[in-house]
N, C-alpha and C positions, 0 to 999 in steps of 0.2 A: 526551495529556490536558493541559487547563490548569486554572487556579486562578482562578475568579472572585472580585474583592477586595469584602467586604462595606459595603455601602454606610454612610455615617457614622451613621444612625440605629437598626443595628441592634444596639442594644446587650446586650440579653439571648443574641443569638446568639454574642457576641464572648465574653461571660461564659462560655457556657456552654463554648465551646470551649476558653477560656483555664483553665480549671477541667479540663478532661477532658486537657487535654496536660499538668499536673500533674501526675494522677492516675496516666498512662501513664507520664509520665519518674522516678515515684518507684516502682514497679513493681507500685501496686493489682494485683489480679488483675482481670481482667473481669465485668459486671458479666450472669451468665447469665441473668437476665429479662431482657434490652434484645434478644436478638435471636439466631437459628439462626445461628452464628459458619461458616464453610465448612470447611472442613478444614485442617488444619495441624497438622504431626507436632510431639507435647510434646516436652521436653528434660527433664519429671520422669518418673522412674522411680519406678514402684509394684507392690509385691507385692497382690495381690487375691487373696484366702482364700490356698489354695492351688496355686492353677495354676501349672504349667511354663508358662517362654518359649515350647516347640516342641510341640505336640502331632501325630504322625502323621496327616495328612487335615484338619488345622483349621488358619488361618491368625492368627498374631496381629496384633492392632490397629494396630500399626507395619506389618507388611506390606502392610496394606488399605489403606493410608496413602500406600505408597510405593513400589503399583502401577499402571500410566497407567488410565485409565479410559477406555472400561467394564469391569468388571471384576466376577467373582461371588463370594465369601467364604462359609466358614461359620465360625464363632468360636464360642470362649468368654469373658464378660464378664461384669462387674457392671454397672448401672444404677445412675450415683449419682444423679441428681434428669430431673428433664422439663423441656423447655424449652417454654411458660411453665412456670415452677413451680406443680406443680400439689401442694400439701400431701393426702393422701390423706385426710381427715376429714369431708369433709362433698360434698353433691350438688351444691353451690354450687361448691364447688374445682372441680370437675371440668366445669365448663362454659368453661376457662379449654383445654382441650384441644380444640374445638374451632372452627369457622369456618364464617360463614355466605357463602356462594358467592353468584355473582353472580346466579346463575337462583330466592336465595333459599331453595335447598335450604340444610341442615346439612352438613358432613363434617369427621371429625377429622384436626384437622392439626397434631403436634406435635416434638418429640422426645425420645428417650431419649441424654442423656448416657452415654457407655459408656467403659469403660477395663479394659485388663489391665494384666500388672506391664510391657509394653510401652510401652503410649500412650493417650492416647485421645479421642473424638471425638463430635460430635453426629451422631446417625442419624436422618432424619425416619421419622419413622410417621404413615402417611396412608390415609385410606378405608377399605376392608374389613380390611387388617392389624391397624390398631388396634382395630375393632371384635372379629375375631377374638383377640386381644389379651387387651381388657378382658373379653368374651362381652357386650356391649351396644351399641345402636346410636345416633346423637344424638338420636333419636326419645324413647325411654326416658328419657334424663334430660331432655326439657325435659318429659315428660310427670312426670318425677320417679318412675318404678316403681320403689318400693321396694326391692322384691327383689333386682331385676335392679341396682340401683344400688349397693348394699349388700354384692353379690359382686364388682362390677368395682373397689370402695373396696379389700376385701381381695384383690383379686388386684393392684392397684398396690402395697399395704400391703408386701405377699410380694417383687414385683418390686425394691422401693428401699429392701430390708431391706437393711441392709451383713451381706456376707457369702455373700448371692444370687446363685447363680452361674447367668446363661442360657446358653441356644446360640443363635444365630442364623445366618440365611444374610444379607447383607448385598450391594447392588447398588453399584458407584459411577456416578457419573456427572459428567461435564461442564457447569452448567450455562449458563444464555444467555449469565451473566456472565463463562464462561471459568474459573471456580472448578470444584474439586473438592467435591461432594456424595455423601455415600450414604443409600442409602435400606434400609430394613427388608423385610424379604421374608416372613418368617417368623423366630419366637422362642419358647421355651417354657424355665419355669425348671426348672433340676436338682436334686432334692432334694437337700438335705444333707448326709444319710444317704450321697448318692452320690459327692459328691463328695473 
């Protein structure tokens, strides 16, 4: 790899990057609306509700982390926000989850921030998962149905409640950049009561 050197004119570029290596050398946190960051194991450690480090037949977020890919997982997590941020209060937030494709169709492409008292990672949620997900399709909210709009608000509302503990099965993968990705398979949250 090389470093192409910015030409004298471009100055808002040079700004902007001399500004962002500050940000990094004084130890900002990242800034999670700018982008689905690839995997990379945390050094903080967090308790979430109550879960154990090892559950018998479930893997924790560190170990999903820091097995070669591909690889298949099922876990226990929390959901702390969606990458874009998608604030759960209106039908407008929620058009911020998905992407309109090249052939001009819709499809949701986003992700769920997740962490146990392990680690934790962005997982994309894409196409029929999210849809199974929220129970609505991109269709419904650009037609804006009500209803169907109104449940998949409180079923996000539910999902990025602190303290909401899901299961998921989770995929990793490789991708073209040679990064580690995972992807969502399946999720559903566990009541309270249960956990």
């Amino acid at each position: 790899s090389s470093l192409t050197p910015l030409p004298f004119d471009a100055h808002e570029i040079k700004v902007l990057l001399k500004g962002h290596n500050t940000r990094v050398s004084s130890g900002v946190p990242t800034n999670p609306t700018s982008a689905i960051l690839p995997a990379a194991a945390s050094s903080r450690q967090r308790a979430v509700g109550n879960q154990k480090t090892k559950r018998h037949g479930f893997s924790t977020v560190r170990e999903c982390l820091e097995k070669p890919a591909p690889a298949s997982f099922t876990t226990h997590f929390e959901v702390s926000h969606t990458l874009p941020i998608c604030n759960p209060t209106s039908i407008d937030a929620m058009k911020a989850l998905y992407t309109k494709r090249k052939n001009g169709s819709f499809s949701f492409r986003f992700a769920l921030h997740i962490k146990d008292s392990t680690s934790e990672v962005d997982v994309l949620c894409l196409g029929r998962v999210a849809e199974d997900l929220l129970g609505i399709t991109t269709q419904d909210i650009i037609a804006e149905n009500s209803d169907k709009c109104k449940a998949a608000l409180d079923t996000l509302k539910e999902l990025l409640s602190p303290g909401s503990i899901c299961e998921g099965k989770i995929q990793s993968t490789l991708g073209k950049d040679g990064k580690l990705y995972f992807i969502l398979k399946s999720i559903f949250c566990i009541p309270t009561d249960i956990v």
